[in-house]
DOVEX-638681 format. One record per residue (C-alpha): x, y, z; chain; residue number from 1. Coordinates in Angstrom, 3 decimals. Layout:
DOVEX-638681
         u         v         w  cadena  num
         X         Y         Z       A  NUM
...
end
This chain:
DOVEX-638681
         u         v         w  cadena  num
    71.939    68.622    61.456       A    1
    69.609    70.933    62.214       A    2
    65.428    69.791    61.686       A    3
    63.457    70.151    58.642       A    4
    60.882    72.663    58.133       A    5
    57.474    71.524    57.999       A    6
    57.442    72.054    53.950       A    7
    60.858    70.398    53.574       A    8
    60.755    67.253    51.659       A    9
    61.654    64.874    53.779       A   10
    62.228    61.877    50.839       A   11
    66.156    61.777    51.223       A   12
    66.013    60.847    55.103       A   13
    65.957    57.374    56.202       A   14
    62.786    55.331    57.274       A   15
    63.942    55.638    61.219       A   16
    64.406    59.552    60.417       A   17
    61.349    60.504    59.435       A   18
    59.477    58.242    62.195       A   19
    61.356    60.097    64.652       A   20
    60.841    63.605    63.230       A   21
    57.273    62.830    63.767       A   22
    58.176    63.456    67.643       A   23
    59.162    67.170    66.776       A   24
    55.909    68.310    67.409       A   25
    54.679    69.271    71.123       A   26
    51.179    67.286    70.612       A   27
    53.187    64.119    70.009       A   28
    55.475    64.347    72.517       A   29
    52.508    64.960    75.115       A   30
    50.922    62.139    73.879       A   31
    54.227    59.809    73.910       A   32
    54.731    61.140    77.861       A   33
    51.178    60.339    79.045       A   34
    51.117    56.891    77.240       A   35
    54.378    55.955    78.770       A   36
    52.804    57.295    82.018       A   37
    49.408    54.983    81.738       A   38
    52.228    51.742    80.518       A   39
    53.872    52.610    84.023       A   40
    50.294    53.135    86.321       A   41
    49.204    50.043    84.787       A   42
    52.025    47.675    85.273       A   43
    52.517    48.921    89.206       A   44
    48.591    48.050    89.021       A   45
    49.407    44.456    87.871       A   46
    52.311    44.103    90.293       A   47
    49.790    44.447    93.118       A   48
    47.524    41.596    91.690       A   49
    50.112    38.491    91.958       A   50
    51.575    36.775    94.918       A   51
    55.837    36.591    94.332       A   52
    57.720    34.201    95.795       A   53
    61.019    36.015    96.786       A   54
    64.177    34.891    97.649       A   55
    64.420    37.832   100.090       A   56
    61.726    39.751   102.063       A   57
    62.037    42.563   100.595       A   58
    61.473    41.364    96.868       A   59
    57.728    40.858    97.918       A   60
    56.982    44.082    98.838       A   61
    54.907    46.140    95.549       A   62
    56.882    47.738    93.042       A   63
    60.413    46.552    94.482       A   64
    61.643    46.037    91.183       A   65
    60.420    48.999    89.473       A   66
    62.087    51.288    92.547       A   67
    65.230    49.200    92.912       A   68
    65.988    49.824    89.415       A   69
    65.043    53.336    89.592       A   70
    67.547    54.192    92.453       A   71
    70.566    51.649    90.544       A   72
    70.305    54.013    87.720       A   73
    70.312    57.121    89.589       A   74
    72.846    55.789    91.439       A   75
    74.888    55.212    87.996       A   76
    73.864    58.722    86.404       A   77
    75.500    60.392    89.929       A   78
    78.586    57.571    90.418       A   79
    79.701    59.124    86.486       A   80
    79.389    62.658    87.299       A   81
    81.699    61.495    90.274       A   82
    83.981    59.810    88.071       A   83
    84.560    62.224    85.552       A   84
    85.668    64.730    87.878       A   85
    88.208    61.926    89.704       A   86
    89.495    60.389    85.988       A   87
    88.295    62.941    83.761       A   88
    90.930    65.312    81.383       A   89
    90.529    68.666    80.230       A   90
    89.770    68.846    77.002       A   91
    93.448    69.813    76.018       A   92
    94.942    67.376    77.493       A   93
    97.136    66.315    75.044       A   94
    97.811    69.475    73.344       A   95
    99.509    69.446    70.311       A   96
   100.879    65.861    70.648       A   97
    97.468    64.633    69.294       A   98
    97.233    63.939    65.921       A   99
    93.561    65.350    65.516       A  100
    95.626    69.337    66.397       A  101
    97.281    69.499    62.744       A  102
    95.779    71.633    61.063       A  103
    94.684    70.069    57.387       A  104
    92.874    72.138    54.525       A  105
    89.355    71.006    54.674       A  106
    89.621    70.490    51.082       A  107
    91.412    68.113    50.624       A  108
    89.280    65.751    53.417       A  109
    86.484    65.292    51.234       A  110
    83.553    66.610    53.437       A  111
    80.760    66.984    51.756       A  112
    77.045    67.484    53.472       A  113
    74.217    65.069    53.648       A  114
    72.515    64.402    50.107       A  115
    75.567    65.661    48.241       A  116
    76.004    63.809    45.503       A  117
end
C-alpha cells in the first residue's frame, strides 16, 4: 500500500495507522532519532552512577550490558545471512508441485482493495 498524500483523508485507516504515518515526514523522524539518541546517552550516564554486584568480572565494567547485547544481535543478524545461504531454497524450489503455481482467475478469489465495500 503505497502512503497517503498529505490531502488524503486519512479517516478509513486505523488508530495505529495514522500514528505511524505521522513518522513519514523527515522532521519527525529527526526528532524520533535524536530522542532515542539522548534515551541511550542518558542511560550509559546512569550506568556509570551505581555500584553492580556481578557474578562475573566482567559484568561490572560500564555499559557491559548495553554492548553485550549489541554484539549478540549482530551476531544473530550475520549467523542468518549465514544460514540462509547453508539451508536456504531458491525461490522455485518446488516448481510446479506447489499448489500456490496453478494458475486461478483472479476473479473468482474475491480480492478486493482496502476500503472496498
Amino acid at each position: 500500500m503505497t502512503p497517503p498524500d498529505k490531502n488524503e483523508d486519512t479517516s478509513r485507516f486505523s488508530a495505529l495507522s495514522r500514528l505511524l504515518l505521522l513518522t513519514e515526514s523527515d522532521a519527525v523522524r529527526k526528532k524520533l532519532t535524536w530522542g532515542l539518541v539522548a534515551i541511550c546517552a542518558a542511560l550509559a550516564v546512569f550506568d556509570l552512577l551505581y555500584h553492580r554486584h556481578g557474578k562475573f568480572e566482567i559484568e561490572t565494567l560500564p555499559a557491559f550490558y548495553g554492548i553485550f547485547g549489541f554484539l549478540a544481535f549482530a551476531f544473530i543478524i550475520f549467523a542468518t545471512k549465514v544460514l540462509k545461504k547453508l539451508l536456504g531454497r531458491p525461490e522455485d524450489y518446488y516448481g510446479e508441485g506447489a499448489v500456490d503455481s496453478e494458475d486461478y482467475p483472479a476473479r473468482k478469489l474475491g480480492l478486493k482493495e482496502f476500503g472496498d465495500e
